[in-house]
N, C-alpha and C positions, 0 to 999 in steps of 0.2 A: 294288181298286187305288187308286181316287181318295180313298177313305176314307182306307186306309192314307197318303196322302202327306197328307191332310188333317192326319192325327196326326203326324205328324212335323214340318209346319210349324207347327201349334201347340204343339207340346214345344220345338222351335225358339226361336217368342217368348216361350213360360214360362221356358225356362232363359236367355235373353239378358236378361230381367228381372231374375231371381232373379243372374246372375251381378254385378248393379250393387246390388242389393240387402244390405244387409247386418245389416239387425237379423234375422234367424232366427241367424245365429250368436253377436253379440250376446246374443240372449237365452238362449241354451244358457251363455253366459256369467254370467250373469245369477243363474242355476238351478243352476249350479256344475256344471254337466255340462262338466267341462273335456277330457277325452277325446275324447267326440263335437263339442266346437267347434275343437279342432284338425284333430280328421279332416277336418272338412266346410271347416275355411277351408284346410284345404292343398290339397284338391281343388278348391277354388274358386278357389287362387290358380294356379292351371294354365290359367286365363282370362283371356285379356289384358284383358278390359273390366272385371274384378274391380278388377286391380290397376291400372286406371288414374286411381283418383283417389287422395288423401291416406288416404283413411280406411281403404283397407285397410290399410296398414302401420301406422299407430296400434294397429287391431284386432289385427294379427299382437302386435303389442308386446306387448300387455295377455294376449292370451292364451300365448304363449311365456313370459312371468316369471310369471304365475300356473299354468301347468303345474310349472316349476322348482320350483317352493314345494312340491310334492302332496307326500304320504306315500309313500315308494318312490323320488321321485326327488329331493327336497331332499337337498342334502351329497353329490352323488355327480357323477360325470362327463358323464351325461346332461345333469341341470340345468345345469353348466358349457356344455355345449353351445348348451344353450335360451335364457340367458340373450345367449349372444354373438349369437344369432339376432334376440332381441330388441331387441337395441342394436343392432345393424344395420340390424333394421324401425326404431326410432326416428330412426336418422339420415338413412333415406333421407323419412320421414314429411315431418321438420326442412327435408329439400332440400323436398320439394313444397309445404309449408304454413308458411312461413318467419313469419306470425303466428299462426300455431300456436292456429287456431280451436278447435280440437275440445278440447284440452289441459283446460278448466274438466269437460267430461262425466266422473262419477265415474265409469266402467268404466276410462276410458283414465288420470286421475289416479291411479288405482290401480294400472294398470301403470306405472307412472313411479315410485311408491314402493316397487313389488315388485324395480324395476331397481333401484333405489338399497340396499335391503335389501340384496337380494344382493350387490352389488359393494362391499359394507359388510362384509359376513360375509366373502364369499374376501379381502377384502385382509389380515381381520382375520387369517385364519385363516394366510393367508401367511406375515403377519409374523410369529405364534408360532412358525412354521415354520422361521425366517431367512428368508426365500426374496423377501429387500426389496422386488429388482427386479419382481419380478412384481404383491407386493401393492401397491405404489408406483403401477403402473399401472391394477390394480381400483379405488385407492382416487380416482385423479383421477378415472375416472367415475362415483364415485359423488359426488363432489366437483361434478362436472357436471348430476348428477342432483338433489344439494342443492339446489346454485343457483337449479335451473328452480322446483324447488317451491315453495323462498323468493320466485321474482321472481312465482310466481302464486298465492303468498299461500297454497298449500295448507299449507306450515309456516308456523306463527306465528312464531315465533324470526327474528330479521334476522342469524343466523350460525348454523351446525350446528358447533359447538366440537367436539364430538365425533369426527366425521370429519376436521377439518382438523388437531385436534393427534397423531392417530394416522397421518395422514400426513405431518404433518412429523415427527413424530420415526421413522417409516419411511423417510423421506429425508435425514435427519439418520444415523442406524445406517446405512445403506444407502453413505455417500458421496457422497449428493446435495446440495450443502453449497446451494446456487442457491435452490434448488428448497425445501428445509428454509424457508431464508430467507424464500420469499415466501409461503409458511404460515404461519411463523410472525410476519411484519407481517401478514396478514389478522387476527389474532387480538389482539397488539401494540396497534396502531389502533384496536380497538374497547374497547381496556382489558378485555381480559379478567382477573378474577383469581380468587382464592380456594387452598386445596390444590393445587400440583403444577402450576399456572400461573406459579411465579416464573421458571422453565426457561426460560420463551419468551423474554421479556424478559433475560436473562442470556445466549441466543445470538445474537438478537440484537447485546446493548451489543460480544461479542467477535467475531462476525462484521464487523460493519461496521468497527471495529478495524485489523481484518486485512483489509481491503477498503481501507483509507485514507480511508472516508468520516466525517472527523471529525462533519459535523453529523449524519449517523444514529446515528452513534457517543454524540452528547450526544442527540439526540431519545430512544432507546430507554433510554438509562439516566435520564435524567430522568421520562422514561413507567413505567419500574420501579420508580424511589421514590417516585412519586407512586401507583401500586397497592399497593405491598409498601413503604411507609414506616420499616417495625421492620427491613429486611434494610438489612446496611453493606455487601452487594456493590455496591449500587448507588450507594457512595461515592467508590470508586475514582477515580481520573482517567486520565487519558490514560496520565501516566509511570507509573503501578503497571499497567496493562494494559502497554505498552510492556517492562521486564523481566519480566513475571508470565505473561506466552505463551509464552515461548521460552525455553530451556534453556541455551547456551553461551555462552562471554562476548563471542565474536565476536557472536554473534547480539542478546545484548542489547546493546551496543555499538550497532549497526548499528538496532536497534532506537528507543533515545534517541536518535541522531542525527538519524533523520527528525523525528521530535517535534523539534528543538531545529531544526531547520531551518524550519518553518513557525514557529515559538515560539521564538528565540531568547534573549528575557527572562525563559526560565520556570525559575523559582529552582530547583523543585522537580527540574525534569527535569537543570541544570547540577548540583546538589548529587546526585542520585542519581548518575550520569554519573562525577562524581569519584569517591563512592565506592565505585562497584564496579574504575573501575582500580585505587583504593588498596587494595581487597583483595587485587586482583593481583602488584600488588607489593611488598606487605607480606603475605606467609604469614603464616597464624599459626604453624606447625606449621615456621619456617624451616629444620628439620633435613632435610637431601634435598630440599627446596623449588629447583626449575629453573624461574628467573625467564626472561619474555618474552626473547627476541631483539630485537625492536620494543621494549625496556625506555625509551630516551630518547625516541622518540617516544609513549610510552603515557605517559612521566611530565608532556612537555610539555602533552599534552591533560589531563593530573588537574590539572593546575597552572591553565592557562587555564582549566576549567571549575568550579575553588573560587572561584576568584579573581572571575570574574562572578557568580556566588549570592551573593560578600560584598559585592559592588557593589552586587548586586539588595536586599541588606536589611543593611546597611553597621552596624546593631547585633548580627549574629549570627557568632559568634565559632567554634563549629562547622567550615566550611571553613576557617578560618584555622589552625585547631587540626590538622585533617585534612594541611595543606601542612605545619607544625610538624614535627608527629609524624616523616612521611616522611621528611622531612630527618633527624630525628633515627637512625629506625629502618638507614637509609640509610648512617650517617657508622658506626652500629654493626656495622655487616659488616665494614666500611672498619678499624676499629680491630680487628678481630679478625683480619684480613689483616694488619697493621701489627705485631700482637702474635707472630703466626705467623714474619711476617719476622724480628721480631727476639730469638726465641729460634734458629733455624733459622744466625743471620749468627753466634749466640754457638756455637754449635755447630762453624758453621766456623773460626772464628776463637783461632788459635793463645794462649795465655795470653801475655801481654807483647808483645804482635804487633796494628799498625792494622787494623781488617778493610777490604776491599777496596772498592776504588771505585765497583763495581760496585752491592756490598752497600751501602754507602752511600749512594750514589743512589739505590738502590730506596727505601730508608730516608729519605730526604727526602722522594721525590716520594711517597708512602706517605701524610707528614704532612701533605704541602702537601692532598693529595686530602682526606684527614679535616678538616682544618680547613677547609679551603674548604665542604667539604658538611655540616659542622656551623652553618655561617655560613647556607649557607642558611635555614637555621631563625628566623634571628635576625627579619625583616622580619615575616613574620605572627606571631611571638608577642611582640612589640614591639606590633602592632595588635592582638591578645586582649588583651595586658596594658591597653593603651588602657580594652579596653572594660567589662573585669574592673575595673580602677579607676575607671571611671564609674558601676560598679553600687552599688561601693562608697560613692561618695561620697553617692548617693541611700539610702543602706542597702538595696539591693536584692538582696546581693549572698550566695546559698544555699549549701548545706553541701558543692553538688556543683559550684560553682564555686569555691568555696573552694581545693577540692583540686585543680582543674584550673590554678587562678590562682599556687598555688606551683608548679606540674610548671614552670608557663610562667615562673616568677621565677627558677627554679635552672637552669633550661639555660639564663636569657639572662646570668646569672651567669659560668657554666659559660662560653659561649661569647666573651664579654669578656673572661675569663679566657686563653682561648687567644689571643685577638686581642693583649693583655698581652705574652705566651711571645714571640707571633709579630715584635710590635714589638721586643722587646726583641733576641731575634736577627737583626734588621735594624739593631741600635745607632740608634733611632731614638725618639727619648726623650720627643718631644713626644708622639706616639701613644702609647708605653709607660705616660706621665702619665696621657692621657686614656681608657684600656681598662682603667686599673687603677682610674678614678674611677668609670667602669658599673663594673665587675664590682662593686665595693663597692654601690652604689647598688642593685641587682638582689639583690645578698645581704640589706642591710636589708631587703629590701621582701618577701625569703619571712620574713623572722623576723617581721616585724610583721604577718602576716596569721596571725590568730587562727583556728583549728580549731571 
């Protein structure tokens, strides 16, 4: 009897040793006998003095992602299980060994790259999968697992490119628009480039875009031509991302306004501005063309916004031509309403018989409306004309302002001419003098430009 208790309290302090002890499993580890050092460390972790320092759960680590790996259970739900066990033992390691002594021993670096491996491969595997969400989150711990390696120097490389551009573009596909983003500045910032890295920089320049952050906005695209110099994406500016994101013309509207709100002087952004209302309002295709409701309030902001682009560069004739035209395109609906009226009055109107007062009146205020909005044309192409004759007189002056510089000779012609009509049925003879001296003036001056 004394024997026997002898034995047992000596089995006692053998196993209270062996339970703090841990290179026998270790080195089954060692020896690749990975079966039997799982067995012996799960039974051993059923001892509270096992698991009461840092190094068992390191141990657990190392041996859990090198089970996952075996033949039999790599790629299967098992290993899926192992590794989450592993990453568990890791984080509770992490709580007790916050400098992470043991980290440099290659048994246990080597479970830190079997964890990273793995959560390399499921996320991979995910995403050919679709399945974003889920690889989105294998892939940050392996992202996590990168890191530690890089900060202990076990990878050489000072960025794992690999893992971070397949998880942002998992978080990118996915919806993760945040998340994509600061993936894609880890990689950004370090100038990564070559094949299939112009992406990053490009979601970048239109993320931050659409975030309002102008200076990320110029940092990333600056950073993109300065890696990818031969790409003209990275020429863009603000106002060609401004319409070039968005689709309706409220939208782009709303668009260039912000830009013109922080940038008010920005020619580029006024001249674009104009002319997308001037599209608006001028169909091309005006047959069944149903102009704005908002038409006089869209034409005074096309108007105010040539009008500032000609201020901003007071030699480009472009906006001037743009406010021109309108008027002109403008006063020709006007004359075809006018035209309508007054076959429609001849219609009603008895042979030998006044037509009515009515008709009449329509029929004036008809003219007055044409002529008034023919006039409007007159002020900027009177300032093209300006500047068309100063190209002129430098011999400056090309085969494609040539032709724009007669359009703009004959309608101020054209429009002196009515001013003429107009003086004249006012019996008012001093103006009638002086509208019939431009119109002449205006008529020389397309004859004498040379083709």
């Amino acid at each position: 009897m004394k024997k026997s208790l002898l034995l047992i309290i000596a089995f006692a302090i053998s196993f209270a040793g062996w339970a703090q002890n841990y290179d026998p499993v270790k080195t089954l580890v060692m020896l690749n006998q990975l079966d039997k050092a799982k067995a012996d460390l799960d039974k051993a972790f059923t001892n509270a003095k096992y698991t009461s320092k840092p190094e068992a759960f390191i141990l657990k680590t190392a041996i859990y992602a090198s089970v996952s790996m075996m033949d039999g259970k790599k790629d299967t739900p098992a290993a899926a299980q192992l590794v989450e066990e592993a990453d568990a033992a890791f984080t509770k390691y992490r709580e007790l060994d916050p400098a992470l002594s043991l980290i440099n021993e290659p048994i246990y670096q080597n479970g830190i790259i079997m964890l990273y491996s793995n959560y390399y491969t499921f996320g991979y595997s995910d995403y050919n999968n679709k399945s974003y969400d889920k690889a989105l989150e294998k892939l940050k711990k392996a992202i996590q697992y990168s890191d530690l390696l890089i900060k202990q120097k076990v990878l050489t490389s000072t960025l794992d490119t690999n893992v971070l551009i397949l998880a942002a573009i998992t978080a990118e596909t996915g919806g993760y628009t945040d998340e994509a983003a600061a993936y894609y500045t880890k990689l950004a910032d370090a100038k990564v480039g070559g094949e299939g890295y112009e992406g990053v920089y490009r979601y970048l320049v239109t993320y931050n875009f659409g975030k309002k952050n102008m200076e990320g906005f110029e940092k990333y695209k600056n950073l993109g031509k300065e890696v990818f110099p031969k790409s003209d994406y990275f020429d863009f500016d603000k106002v060609d991302f401004a319409v070039g994101l968005v689709n309706t013309f409220a939208e782009k509207l709303k668009a260039i306004d912000e830009v013109l709100a922080s940038d008010p002087t920005n020619f580029k952004a006024n001249q674009v501005l104009g002319e997308i209302i001037y599209d608006t309002l001028n169909p091309r295709d005006e047959e069944g063309a149903i102009l704005p409701e908002n038409y006089n309030e869209l034409e005074k902001k096309m108007v105010d916004a040539f009008t500032r682009s000609s201020k901003i560069k007071p030699q480009y004739e472009i906006p001037l031509l743009y406010i021109g035209d309108h008027y002109i395109n403008k006063a020709s609906r006007v004359d075809e309403k006018r035209n309508k009226h007054a076959q429609d009055m001849k219609a009603r109107t008895k042979p030998g018989t006044m037509a009515s007062k009515e008709d009449v009146a329509k029929r004036d205020a008809l003219d007055k409306e044409y002529w008034d909005t023919m006039d409007g044309a007159r002020e900027p192409y009177l300032a093209a004309a300006s500047i068309f004759a100063d190209r002129g007189t430098k011999g400056e002056l090309e085969a494609r302002d040539k032709q724009q510089y007669k359009k703009v000779t004959s309608y101020l012609s054209e429009i002196y001419g009515l001013k003429k009509v107009m003086a004249n049925k006012a019996k008012n003879l001093a103006d009638k003098a002086k509208w019939e001296s431009e119109e002449k003036k205006w008529n020389d001056r397309y004859e004498s430009i040379k083709n």
